[in-house]
C-alpha positions as YAML, in Angstrom:
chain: A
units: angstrom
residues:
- id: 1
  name: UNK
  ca: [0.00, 0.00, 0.00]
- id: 2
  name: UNK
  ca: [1.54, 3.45, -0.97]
- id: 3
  name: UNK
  ca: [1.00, 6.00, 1.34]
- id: 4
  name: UNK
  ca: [-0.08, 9.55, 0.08]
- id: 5
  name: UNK
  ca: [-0.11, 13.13, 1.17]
- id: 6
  name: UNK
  ca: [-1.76, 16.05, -0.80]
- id: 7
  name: UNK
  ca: [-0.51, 19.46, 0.31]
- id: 8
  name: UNK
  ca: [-1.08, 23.10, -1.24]
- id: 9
  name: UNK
  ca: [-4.96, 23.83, -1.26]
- id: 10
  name: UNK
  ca: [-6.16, 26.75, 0.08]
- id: 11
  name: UNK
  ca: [-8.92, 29.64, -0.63]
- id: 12
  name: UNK
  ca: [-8.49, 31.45, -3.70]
- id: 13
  name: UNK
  ca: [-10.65, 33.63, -5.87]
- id: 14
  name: UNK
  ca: [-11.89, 33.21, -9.55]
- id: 15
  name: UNK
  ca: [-9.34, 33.57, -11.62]
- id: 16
  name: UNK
  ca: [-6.57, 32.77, -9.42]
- id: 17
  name: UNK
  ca: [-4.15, 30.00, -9.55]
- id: 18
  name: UNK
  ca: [-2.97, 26.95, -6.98]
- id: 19
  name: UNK
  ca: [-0.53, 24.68, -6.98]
- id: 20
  name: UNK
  ca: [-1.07, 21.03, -5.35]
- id: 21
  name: UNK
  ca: [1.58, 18.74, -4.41]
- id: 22
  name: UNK
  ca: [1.67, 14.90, -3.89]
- id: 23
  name: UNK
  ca: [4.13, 12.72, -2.38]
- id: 24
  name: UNK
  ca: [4.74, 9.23, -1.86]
- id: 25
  name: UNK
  ca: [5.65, 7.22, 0.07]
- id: 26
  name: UNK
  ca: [7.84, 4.66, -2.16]
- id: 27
  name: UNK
  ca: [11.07, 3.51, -3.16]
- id: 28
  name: UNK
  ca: [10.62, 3.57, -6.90]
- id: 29
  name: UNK
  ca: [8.26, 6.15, -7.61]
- id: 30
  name: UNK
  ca: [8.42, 5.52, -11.05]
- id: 31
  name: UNK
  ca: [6.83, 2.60, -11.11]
- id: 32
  name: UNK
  ca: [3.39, 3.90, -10.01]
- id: 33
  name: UNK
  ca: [0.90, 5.45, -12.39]
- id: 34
  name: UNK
  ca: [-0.44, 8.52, -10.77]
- id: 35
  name: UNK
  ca: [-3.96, 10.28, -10.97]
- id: 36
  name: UNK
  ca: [-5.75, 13.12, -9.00]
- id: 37
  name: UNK
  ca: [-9.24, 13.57, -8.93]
- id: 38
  name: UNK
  ca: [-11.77, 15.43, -6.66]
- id: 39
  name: UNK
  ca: [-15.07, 15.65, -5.20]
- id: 40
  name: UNK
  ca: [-17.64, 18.34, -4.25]
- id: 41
  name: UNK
  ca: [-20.02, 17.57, -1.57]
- id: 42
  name: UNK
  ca: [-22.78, 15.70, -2.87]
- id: 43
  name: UNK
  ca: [-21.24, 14.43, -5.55]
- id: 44
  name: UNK
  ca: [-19.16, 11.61, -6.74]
- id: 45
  name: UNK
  ca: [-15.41, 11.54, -7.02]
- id: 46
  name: UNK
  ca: [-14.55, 12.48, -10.32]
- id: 47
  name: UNK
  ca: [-11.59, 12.33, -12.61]
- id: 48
  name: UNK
  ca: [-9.42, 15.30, -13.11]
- id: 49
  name: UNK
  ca: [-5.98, 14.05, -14.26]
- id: 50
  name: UNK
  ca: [-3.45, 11.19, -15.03]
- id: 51
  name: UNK
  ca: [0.40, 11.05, -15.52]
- id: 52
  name: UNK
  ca: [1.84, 8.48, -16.64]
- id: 53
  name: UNK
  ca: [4.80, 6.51, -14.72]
- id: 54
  name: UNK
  ca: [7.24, 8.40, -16.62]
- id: 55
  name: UNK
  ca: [5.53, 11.51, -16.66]
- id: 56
  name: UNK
  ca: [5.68, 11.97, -20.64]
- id: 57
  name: UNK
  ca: [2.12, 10.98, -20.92]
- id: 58
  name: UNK
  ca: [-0.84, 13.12, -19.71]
- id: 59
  name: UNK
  ca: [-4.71, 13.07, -19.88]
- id: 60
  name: UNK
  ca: [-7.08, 15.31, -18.09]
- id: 61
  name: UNK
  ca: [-11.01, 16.28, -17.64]
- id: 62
  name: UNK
  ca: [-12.53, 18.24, -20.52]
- id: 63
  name: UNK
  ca: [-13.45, 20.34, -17.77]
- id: 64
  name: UNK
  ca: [-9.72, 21.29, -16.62]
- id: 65
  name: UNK
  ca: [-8.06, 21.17, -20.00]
- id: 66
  name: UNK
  ca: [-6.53, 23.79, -20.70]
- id: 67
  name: UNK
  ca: [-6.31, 25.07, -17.22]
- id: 68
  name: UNK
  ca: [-4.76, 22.33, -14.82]
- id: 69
  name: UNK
  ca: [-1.51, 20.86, -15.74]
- id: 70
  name: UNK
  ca: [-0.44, 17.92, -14.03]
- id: 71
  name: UNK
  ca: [3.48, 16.91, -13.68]
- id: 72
  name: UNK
  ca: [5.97, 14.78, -11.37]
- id: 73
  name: UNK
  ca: [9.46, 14.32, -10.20]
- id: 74
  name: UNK
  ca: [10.25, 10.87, -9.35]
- id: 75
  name: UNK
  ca: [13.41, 11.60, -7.97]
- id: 76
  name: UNK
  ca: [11.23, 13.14, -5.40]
- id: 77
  name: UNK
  ca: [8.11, 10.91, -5.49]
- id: 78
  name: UNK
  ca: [6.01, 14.18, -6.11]
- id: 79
  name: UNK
  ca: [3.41, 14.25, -8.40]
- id: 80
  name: UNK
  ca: [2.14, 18.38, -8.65]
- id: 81
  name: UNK
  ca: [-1.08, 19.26, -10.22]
- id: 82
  name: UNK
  ca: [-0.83, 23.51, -11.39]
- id: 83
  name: UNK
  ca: [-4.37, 24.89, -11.61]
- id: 84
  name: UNK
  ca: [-5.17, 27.98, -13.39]
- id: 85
  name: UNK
  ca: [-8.17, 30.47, -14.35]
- id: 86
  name: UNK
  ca: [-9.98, 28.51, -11.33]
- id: 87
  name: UNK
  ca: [-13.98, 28.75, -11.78]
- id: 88
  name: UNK
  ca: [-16.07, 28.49, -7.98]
- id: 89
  name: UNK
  ca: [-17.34, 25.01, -9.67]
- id: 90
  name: UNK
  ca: [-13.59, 23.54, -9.39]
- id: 91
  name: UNK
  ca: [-14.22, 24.11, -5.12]
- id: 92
  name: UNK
  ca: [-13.79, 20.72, -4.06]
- id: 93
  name: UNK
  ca: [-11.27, 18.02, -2.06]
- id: 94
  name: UNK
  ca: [-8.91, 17.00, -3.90]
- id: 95
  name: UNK
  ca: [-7.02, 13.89, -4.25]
- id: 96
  name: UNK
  ca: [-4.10, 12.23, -5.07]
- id: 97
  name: UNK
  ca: [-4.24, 8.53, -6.20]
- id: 98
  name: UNK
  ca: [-1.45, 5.63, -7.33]
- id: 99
  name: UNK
  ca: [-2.09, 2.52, -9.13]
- id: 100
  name: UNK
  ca: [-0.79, -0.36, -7.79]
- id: 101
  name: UNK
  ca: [2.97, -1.26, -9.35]
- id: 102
  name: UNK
  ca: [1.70, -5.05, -9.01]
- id: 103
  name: UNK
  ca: [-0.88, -4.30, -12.42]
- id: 104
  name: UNK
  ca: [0.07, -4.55, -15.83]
- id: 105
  name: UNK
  ca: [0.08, -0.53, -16.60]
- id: 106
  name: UNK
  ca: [1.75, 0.12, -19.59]
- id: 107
  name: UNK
  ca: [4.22, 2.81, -20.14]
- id: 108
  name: UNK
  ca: [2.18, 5.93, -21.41]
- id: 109
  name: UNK
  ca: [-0.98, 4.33, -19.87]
- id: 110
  name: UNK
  ca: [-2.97, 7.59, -17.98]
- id: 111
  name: UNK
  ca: [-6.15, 5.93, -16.28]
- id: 112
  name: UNK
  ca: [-9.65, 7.94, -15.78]
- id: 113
  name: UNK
  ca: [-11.40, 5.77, -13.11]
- id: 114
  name: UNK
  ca: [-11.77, 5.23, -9.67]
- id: 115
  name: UNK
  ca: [-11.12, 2.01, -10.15]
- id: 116
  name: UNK
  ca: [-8.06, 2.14, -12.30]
- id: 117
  name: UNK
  ca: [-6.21, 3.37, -8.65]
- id: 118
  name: UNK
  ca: [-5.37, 1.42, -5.03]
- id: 119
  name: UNK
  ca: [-4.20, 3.89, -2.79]
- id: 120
  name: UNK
  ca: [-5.24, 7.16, -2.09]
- id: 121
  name: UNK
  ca: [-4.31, 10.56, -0.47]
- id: 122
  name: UNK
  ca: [-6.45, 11.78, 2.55]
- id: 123
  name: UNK
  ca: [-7.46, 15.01, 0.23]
- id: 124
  name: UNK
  ca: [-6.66, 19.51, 0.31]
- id: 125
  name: UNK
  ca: [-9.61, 21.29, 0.13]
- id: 126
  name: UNK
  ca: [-9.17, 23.75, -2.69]
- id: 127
  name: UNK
  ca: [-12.11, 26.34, -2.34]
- id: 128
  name: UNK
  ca: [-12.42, 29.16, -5.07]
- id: 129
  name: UNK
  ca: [-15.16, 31.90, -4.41]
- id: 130
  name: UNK
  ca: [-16.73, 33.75, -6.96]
...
């Protein structure tokens, strides 16, 4: 089980711009698929974006492309998501999630569901007001 820590949310306004940060708790980070997603109260955990093991491949939400950019640094088994132009719909926990290094996960493979992950972060509120 990989152990995960989100740091870096925070109140902002419209507009305005966070950085989150992941790490892990791992000896070879680079073995781990990474993905964050989030969830608003009331509503289900949803997809926001995946990096690959290597970091070279990317996917994200139609509703953050554009705006979030997701990267990592194995060397220091952080995985960073940069959010920009933040809308009051993006208020929400978010979290950081690894897929298990025991699954076949191809090297560019970015995953979109829940399920695709094993361990997960205990969340950063990121609240934007309008």
């Amino acid at each position: 089980q990989v152990q995960l820590v989100e740091s870096g949310g925070g109140l902002v306004q419209a507009g305005g711009s966070l950085s989150l940060s992941c790490a892990a708790s791992v000896r070879i980070f680079s073995l781990y698929a990474m993905g964050w997603f989030r969830q608003a109260p009331g509503k289900e955990r949803e997809f926001v974006a995946g990096i690959s093991r290597s970091g070279e491949s990317t996917s994200y939400a139609d509703s953050v492309k554009g705006r979030f950019t997701s990267s990592r640094d194995n060397a220091k088994r952080t995985v960073n998501l940069q959010m920009t132009s933040l809308k009051p719909e993006d208020t929400a926990i978010y979290y950081c999630a690894a897929r298990s290094a025991a699954r076949p996960t191809p090297s560019g493979w970015t995953g979109g569901l829940v399920n695709d992950y094993d361990s997960w972060g205990q969340g950063t509120q990121v609240t934007v007001s309008s």
